[in-house]
Backbone bond lengths (Angstrom), bond angles and torsions (degrees), N, CA, C in turn:
res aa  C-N    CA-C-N  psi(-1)  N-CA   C-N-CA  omega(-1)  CA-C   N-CA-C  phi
1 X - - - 1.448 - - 1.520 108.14 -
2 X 1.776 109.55 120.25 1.568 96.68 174.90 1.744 102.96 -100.82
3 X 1.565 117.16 144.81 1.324 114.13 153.12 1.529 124.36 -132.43
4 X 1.042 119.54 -177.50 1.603 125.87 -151.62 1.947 76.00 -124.72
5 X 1.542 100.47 117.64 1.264 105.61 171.95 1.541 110.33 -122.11
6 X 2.204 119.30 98.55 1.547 95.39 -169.09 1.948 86.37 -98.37
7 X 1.412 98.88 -176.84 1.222 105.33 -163.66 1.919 82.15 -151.05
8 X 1.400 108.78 136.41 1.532 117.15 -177.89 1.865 99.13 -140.46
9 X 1.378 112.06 136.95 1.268 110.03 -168.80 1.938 102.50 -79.93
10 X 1.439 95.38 132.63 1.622 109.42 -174.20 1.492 103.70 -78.37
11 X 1.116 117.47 -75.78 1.194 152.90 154.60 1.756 144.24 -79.86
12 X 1.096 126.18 110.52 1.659 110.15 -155.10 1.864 105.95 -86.76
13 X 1.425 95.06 117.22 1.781 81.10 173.09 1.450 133.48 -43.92
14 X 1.025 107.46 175.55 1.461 118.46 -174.59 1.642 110.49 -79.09
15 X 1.174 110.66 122.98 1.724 112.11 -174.81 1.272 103.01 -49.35
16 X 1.394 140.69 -56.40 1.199 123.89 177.27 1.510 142.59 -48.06
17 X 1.936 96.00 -15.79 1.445 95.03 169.76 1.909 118.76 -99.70
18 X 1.055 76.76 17.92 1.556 89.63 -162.65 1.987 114.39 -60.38
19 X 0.943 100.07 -14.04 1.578 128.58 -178.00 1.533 91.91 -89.39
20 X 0.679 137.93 -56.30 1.736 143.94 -136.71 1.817 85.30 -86.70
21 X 1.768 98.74 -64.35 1.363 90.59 -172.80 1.443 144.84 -75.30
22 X 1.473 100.06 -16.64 1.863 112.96 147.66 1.170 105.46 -60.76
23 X 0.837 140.15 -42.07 1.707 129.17 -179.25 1.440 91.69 -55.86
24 X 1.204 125.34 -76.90 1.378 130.33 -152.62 1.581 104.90 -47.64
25 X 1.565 112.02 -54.09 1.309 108.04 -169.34 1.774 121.13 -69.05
26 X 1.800 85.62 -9.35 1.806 87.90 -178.58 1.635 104.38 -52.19
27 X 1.996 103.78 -58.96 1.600 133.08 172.31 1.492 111.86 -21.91
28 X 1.655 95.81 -70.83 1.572 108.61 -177.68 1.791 110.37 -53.25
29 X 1.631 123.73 -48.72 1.474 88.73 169.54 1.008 114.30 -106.03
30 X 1.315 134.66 71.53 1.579 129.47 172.72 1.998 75.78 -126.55
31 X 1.589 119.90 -30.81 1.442 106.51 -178.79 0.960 109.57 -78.01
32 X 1.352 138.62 -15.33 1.857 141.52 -176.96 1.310 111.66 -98.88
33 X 1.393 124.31 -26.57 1.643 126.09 -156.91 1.734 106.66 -40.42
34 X 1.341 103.56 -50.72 1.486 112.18 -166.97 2.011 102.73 -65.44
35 X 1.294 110.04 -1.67 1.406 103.31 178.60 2.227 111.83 -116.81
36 X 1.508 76.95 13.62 1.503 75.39 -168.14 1.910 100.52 -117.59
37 X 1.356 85.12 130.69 1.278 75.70 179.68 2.108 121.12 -126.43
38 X 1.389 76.92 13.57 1.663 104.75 151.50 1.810 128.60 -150.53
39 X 1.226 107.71 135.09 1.606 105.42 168.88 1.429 114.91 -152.97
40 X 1.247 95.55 137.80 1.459 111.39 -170.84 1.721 121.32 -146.29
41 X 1.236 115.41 131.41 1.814 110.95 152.15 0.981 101.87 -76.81
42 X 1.521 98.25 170.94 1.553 130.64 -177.22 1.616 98.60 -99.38
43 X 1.287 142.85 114.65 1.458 146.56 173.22 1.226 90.32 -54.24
44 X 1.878 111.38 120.79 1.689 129.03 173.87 1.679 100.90 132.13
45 X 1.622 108.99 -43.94 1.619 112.59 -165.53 1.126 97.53 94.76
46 X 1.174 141.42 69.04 1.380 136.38 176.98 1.488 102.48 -119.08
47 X 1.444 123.84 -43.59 1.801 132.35 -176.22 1.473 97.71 178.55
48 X 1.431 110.21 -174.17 1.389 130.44 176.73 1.183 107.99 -112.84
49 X 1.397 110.56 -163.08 1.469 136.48 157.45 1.569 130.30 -157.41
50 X 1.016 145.84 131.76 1.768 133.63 165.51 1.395 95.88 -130.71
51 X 1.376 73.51 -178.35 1.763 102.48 170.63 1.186 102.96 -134.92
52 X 1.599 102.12 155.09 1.775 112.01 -176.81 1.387 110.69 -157.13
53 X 1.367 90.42 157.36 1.551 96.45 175.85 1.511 101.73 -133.25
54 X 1.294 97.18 126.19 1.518 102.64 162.57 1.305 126.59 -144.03
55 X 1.520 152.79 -157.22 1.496 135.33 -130.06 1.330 81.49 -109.13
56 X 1.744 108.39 -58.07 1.567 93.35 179.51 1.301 98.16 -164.19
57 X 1.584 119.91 -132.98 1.712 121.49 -153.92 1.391 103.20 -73.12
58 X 0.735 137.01 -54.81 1.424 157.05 -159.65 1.535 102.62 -74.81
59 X 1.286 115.06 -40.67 1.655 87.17 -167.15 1.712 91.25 -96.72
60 X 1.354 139.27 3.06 1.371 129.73 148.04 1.245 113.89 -65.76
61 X 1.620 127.94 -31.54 1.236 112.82 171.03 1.545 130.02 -75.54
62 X 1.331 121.41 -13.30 1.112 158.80 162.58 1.849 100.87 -53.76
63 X 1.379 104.92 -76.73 1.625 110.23 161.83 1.446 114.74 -27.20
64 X 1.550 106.75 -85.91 1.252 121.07 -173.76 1.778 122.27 -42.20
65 X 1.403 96.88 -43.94 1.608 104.34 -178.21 2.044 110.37 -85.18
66 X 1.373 130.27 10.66 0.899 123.71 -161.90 1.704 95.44 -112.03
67 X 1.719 113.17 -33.18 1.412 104.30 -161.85 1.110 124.31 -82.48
68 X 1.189 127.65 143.23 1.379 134.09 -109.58 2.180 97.37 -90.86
69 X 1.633 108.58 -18.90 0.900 120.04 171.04 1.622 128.13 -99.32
70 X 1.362 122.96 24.98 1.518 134.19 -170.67 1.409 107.86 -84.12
71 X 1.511 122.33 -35.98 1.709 114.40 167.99 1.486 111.70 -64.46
72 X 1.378 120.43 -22.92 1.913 102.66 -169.44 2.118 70.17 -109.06
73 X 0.740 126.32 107.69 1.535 127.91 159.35 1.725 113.41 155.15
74 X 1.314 98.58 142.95 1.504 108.79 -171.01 1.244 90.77 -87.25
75 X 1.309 140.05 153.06 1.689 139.04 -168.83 1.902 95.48 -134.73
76 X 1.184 106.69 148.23 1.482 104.26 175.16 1.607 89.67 -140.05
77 X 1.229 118.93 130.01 1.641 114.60 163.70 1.497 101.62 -129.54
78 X 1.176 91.19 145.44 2.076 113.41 176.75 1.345 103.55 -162.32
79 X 1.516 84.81 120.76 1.741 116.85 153.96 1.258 143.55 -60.19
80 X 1.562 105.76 84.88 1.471 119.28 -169.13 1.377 112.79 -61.13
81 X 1.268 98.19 144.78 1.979 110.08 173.13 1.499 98.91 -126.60
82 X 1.304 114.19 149.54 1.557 135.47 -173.31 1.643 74.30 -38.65
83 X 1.296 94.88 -167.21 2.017 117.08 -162.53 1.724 82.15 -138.39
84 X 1.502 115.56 -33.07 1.602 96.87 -158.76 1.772 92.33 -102.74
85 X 0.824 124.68 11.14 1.304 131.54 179.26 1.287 114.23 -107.37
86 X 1.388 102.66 -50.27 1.816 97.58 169.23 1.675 107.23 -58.75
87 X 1.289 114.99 -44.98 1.369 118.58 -153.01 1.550 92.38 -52.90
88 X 1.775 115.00 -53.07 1.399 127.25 -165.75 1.589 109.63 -47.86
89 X 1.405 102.20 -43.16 0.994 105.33 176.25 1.820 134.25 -76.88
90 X 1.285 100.33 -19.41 1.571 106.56 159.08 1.473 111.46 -74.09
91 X 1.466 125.37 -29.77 1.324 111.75 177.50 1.282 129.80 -86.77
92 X 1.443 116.42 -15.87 1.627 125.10 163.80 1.783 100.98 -85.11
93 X 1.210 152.58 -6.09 1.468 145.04 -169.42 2.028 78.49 -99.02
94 X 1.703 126.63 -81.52 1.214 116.44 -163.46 2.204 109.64 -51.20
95 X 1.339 104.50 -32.70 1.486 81.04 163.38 1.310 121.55 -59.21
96 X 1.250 125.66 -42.88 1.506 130.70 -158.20 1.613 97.01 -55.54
97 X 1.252 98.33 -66.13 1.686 119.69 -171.12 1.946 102.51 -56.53
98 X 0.919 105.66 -39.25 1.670 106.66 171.07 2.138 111.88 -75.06
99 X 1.128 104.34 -9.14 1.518 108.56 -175.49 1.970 90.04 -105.03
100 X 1.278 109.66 -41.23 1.319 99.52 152.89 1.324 157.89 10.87
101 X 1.937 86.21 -88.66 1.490 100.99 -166.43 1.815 94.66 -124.51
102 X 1.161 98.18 20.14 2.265 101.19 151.09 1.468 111.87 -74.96
């Protein structure tokens, strides 16, 4: 399963933990790297974004709930499907439905 995980800061941590949690997030993707196959900030410091693949629900929630910045951050996750597969598949469902109603 790949998903598009962006992450936008909610709340800004506390300067004093600010050490603690670069550390953490160094940890957190040096433990994901091999499942990510995008990562990025947003130019400003505003949030990130990746992409991932993992086995299934749980170990994205596992992801999502581990990094070290998810309480000060609004999280959005969505489950990408190929683009040329969906598409295929929107164009054989509106034929169907157009063979339909002839």
């Amino acid at each position: 399963m790949r998903a598009l995980i962006v992450a936008r800061q909610k709340t800004p941590p506390p300067m004093e933990m600010f050490p603690i949690l670069v550390g953490g997030f160094h940890q957190w993707r040096d433990q994901y790297r091999d499942r990510m196959e995008h990562f990025s900030f947003f130019a400003g410091g505003s949030g990130g974004c990746g992409i991932v693949t993992v086995d299934n629900e749980m170990e994205l929630h596992k992801l999502v709930a581990t990094w070290p910045l998810t309480p000060f951050s609004d999280m959005q996750v969505e489950i990408l499907v190929d683009g040329d597969e969906a598409l295929q598949f929107l164009t054989e469902l509106i034929q169907s439905q157009t063979a339909q109603m002839a």
